[in-house]
C-alpha positions in Angstrom: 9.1 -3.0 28.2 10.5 0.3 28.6 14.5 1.1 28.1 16.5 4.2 28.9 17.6 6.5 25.8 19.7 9.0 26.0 19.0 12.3 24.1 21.7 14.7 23.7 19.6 17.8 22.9 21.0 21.6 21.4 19.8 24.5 23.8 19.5 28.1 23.3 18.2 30.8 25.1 18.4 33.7 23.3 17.5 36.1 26.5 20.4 34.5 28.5 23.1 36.1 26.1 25.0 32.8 26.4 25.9 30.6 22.9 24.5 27.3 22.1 25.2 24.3 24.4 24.7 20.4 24.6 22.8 19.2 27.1 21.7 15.5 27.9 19.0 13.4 29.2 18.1 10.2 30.0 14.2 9.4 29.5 12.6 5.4 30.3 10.1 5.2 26.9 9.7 2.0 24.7 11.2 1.2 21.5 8.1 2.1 19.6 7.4 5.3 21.0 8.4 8.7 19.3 11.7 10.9 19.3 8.7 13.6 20.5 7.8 11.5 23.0 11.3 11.1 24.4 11.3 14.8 24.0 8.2 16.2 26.1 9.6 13.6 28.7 12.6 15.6 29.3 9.9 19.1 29.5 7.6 17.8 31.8 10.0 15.6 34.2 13.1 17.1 34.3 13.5 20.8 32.7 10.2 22.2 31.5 12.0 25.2 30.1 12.9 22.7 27.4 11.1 24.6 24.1 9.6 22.3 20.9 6.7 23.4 18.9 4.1 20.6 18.5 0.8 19.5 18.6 -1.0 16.8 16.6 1.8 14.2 17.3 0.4 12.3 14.2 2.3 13.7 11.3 -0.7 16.1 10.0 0.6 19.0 11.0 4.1 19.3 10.8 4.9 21.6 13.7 7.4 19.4 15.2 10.7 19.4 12.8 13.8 18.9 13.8 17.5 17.6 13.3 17.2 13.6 15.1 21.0 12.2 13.9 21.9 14.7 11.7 18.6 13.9 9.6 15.9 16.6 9.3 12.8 14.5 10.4 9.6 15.2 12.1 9.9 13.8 15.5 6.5 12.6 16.5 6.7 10.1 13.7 10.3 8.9 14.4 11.0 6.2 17.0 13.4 6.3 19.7 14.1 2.7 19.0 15.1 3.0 15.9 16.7 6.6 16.1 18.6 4.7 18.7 20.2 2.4 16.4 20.7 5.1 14.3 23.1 7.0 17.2 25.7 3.7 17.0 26.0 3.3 20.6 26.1 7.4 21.6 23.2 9.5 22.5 20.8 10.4 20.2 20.9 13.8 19.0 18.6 16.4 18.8 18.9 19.6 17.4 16.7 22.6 15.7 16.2 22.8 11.7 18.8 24.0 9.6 18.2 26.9 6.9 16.1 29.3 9.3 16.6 31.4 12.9 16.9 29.5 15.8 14.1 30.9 18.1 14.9 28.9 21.5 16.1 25.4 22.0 14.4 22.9 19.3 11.9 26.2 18.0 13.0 28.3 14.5 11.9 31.3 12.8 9.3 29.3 9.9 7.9 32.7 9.0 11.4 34.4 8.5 12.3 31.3 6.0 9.8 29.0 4.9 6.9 31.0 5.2 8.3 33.9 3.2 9.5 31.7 0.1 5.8 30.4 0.2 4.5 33.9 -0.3 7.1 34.5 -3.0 5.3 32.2 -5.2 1.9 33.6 -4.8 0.1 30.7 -3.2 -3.0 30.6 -4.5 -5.3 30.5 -7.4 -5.2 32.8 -10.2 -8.6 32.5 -13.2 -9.3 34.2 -15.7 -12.6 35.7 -16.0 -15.4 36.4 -13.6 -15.9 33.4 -11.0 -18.7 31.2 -11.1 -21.9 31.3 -9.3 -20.4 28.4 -7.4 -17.4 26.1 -7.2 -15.0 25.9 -10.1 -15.5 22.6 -11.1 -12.9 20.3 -13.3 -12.2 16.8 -14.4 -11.4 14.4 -11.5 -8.5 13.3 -13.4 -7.1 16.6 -14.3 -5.8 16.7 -10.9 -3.8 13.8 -10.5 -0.9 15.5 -11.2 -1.0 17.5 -8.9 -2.0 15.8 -5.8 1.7 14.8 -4.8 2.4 18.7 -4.4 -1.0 19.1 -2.7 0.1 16.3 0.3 2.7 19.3 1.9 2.3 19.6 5.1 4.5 22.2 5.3 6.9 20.8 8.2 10.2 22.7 6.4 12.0 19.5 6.8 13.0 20.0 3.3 14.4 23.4 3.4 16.2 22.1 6.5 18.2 19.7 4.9 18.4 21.8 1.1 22.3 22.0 0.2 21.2 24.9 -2.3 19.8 27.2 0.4 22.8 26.3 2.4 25.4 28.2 -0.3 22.4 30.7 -1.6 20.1 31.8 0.9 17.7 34.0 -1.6 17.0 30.5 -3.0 13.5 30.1 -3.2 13.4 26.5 -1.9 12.5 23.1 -2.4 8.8 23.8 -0.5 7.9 26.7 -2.0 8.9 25.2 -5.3 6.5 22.1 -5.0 3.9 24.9 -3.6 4.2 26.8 -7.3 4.1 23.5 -9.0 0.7 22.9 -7.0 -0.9 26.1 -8.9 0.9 25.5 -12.6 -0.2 22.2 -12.8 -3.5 23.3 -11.8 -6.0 23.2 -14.8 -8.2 26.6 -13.4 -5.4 28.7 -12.9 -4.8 31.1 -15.7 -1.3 32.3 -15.2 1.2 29.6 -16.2 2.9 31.1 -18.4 3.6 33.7 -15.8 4.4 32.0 -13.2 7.2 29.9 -15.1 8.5 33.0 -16.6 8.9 34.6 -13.0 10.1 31.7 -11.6 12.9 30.5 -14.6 14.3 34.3 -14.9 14.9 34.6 -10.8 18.3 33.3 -10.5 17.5 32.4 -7.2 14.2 30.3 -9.0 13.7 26.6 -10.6 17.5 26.7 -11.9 19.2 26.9 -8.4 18.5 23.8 -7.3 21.3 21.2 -7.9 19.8 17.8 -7.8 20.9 17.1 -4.5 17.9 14.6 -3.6 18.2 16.0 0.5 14.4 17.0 -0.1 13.4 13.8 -1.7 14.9 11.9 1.4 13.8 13.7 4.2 10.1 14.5 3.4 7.7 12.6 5.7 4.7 12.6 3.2 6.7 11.7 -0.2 6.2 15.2 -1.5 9.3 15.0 -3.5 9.8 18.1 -3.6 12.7 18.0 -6.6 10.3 16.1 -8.7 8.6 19.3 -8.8 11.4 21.5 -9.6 11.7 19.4 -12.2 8.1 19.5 -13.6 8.3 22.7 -13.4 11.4 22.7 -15.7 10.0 20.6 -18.1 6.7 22.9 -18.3 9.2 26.1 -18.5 11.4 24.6 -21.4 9.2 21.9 -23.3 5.8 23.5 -23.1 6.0 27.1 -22.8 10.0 27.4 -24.5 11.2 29.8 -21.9 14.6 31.2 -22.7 15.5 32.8 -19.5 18.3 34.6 -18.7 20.2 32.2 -16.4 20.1 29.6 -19.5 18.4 27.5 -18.2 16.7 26.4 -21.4 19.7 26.3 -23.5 21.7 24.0 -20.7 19.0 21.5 -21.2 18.7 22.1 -24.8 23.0 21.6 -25.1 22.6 18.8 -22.6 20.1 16.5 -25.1 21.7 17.5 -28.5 25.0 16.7 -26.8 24.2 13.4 -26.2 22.0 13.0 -29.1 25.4 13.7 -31.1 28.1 12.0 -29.0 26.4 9.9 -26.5 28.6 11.5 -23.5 28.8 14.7 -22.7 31.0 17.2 -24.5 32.8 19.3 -22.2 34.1 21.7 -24.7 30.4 22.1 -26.2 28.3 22.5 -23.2 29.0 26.2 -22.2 28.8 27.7 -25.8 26.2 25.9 -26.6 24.2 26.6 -23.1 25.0 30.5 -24.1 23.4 30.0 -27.6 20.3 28.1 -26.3 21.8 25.0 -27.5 23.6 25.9 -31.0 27.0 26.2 -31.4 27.0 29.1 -34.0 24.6 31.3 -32.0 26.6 30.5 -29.1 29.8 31.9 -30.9 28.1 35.1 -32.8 24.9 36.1 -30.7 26.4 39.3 -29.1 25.1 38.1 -25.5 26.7 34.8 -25.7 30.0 36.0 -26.8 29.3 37.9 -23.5 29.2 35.1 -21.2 31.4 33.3 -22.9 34.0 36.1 -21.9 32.8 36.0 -18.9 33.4 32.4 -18.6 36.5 32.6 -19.9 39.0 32.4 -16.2 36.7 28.9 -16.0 37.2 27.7 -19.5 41.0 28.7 -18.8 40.8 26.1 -15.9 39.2 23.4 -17.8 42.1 23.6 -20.1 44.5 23.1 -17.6 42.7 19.9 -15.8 41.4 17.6 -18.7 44.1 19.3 -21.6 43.4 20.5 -24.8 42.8 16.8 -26.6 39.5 15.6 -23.9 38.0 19.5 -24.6 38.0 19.8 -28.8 38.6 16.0 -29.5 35.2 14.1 -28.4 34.3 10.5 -29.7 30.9 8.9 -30.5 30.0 5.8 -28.4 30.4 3.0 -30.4 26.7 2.1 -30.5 25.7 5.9 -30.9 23.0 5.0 -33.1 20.9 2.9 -30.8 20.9 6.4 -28.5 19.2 8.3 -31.7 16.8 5.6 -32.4 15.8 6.3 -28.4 15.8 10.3 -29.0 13.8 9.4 -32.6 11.6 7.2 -30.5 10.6 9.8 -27.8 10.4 12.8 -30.0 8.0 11.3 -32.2 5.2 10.8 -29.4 2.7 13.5 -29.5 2.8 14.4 -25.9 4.9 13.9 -22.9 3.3 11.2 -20.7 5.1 11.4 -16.9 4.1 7.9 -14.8 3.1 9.3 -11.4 4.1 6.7 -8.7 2.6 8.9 -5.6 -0.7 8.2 -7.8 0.2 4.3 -8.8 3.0 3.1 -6.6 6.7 2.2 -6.5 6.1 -1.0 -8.5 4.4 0.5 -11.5 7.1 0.0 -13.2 7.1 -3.7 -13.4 4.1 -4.3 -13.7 2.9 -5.3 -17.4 -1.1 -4.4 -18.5 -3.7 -6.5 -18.9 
């Protein structure tokens, strides 16, 4: 049966010259039908100046992203029901993306955001050589690890809710990100080695992003779109041995010896060691670590003064330190680096024992 929802929606008109307002709405829908639906309601009953792009209302296209609840979600695939329950007894609110323009009412600027991080990454295939007659052709399974990148749909929900683009706007984003990731871990692209390079010496690139998981939550088609920052990180550093300029690969490479060592993390180590692409002595004589180390030195100053002197040059060993070795001797000694895909197998792949 159908029940009255209220939707608290954000307007702007940018040819009015007046700010940003609340308006509300009440609209008669049922439970299962969608935030969208409660939405072109309002358009075609009550104010049809009401703007919101759209059009498959099936979750293919992704044209119909907004803010339901404080949640970037797309809103043909999200039910009033539920995003009722979500509200807690108020109206349920509705506002444009964050992260890009505001156009009018629910519509933003996609090109002057999302669209332009995509072309930073150069979307598309790069081969070597002359191309063939026909279609390139490669193994079936050569693109498995790929095809969680390859389900975008490119609805920006991500870079609405990214904390990272929300402190540095040059950041390059969470889709464009999984977008590059689409081409590296593509077996007939030929420029790999380029693409990391550009992306892990941009200090707006792969080493911006700081593990918030706001991508990973709000994607409607499980992109994930961290996962493949991360990939791309682990190609940068393991396979290709980057070492960028934002140190990147010596952070990781101080972050794994540290704990290798200690079994914690060492406060006092970290920055020389991330300076000196994970050594201690280059970090203390290489002349552009003694640099940043300079640099760093109103933060290390800081440190000092919040955890003392003791917690920053004394650092103890877990008692059980070597069980954490055997686990680094144990993973070091396997001839490649095997990543379980769970788009590919599913979520309970992990327990799961073979036959």
């Amino acid at each position: 049966m159908p029940e009255t929802y209220a939707l608290k929606i954000r307007r702007f008109d940018p040819e009015s010259g007046d700010p940003a307002y609340w308006q509300e709405f009440n609209v008669e829908l049922e439970p299962e039908r969608s935030v969208l639906d409660g939405i072109l309601q309002v358009r075609g009953d009550q104010d049809g100046s009401l703007a919101i792009r759209c059009s498959c209302q099936a979750a293919i296209c992704g044209s119909c992203g907004v803010k339901v609840n404080g949640r970037s979600r797309l809103a043909c695939n999200t039910l009033i029901g539920e995003a009722s329950d979500d509200a807690k007894d108020g109206p349920i609110i509705v506002e444009p993306m964050g992260n890009m323009p505001v156009l009018k009412d629910l519509i933003v600027d996609m090109d002057a955001v999302h669209w332009k991080k995509v072309q930073r990454v150069v979307p598309w295939l790069l081969p070597d050589g002359a191309p063939p007659e026909r279609e390139y052709i490669v193994p079936a399974e050569s693109m498995i690890d790929i095809t969680q990148a390859m389900a975008c749909i490119h609805c920006g929900a991500c870079v609405s809710a990214c904390l990272s683009l929300e402190v540095d706007p040059e950041f390059i984003g969470p889709a464009a990100l999984a977008k590059a990731y689409r081409f590296v871990g593509d077996p007939r692209d030929d420029q790999h080695f380029e693409r990391l390079k550009d992306l892990a010496e941009d200090p707006h690139g792969i080493y911006d992003c700081t593990h918030c998981f706001q991508c990973v939550e709000v994607c409607p088609k499980d992109v994930a779109p961290m996962d493949q920052i991360m990939r791309l990180r682990r190609r940068a550093t393991d396979d290709f041995e980057i070492k960028d300029s934002n140190n990147g690969y010596g952070h990781e490479q101080a972050f794994v010896r540290i704990i290798e060592k200690w079994g914690t993390l060492h406060e006092g180590q970290m920055p020389i060691r991330s300076y000196g692409q994970g050594s201690m002595v280059r970090g203390q004589l290489a002349p552009s670590a003694v640099g940043q180390l300079l640099d760093s030195a109103g933060t290390a100053v800081n440190t000092l003064k919040k955890v003392g002197p003791r917690k920053v040059f004394l650092h103890h060993k877990l008692p059980d330190q070597k069980n954490v070795r055997r686990i680094f001797k144990e993973i070091e000694s396997k001839g490649e680096r095997l990543e379980l895909n769970l788009y590919i197998v599913g979520e309970d792949a992990e327990g799961e024992e073979g036959p």
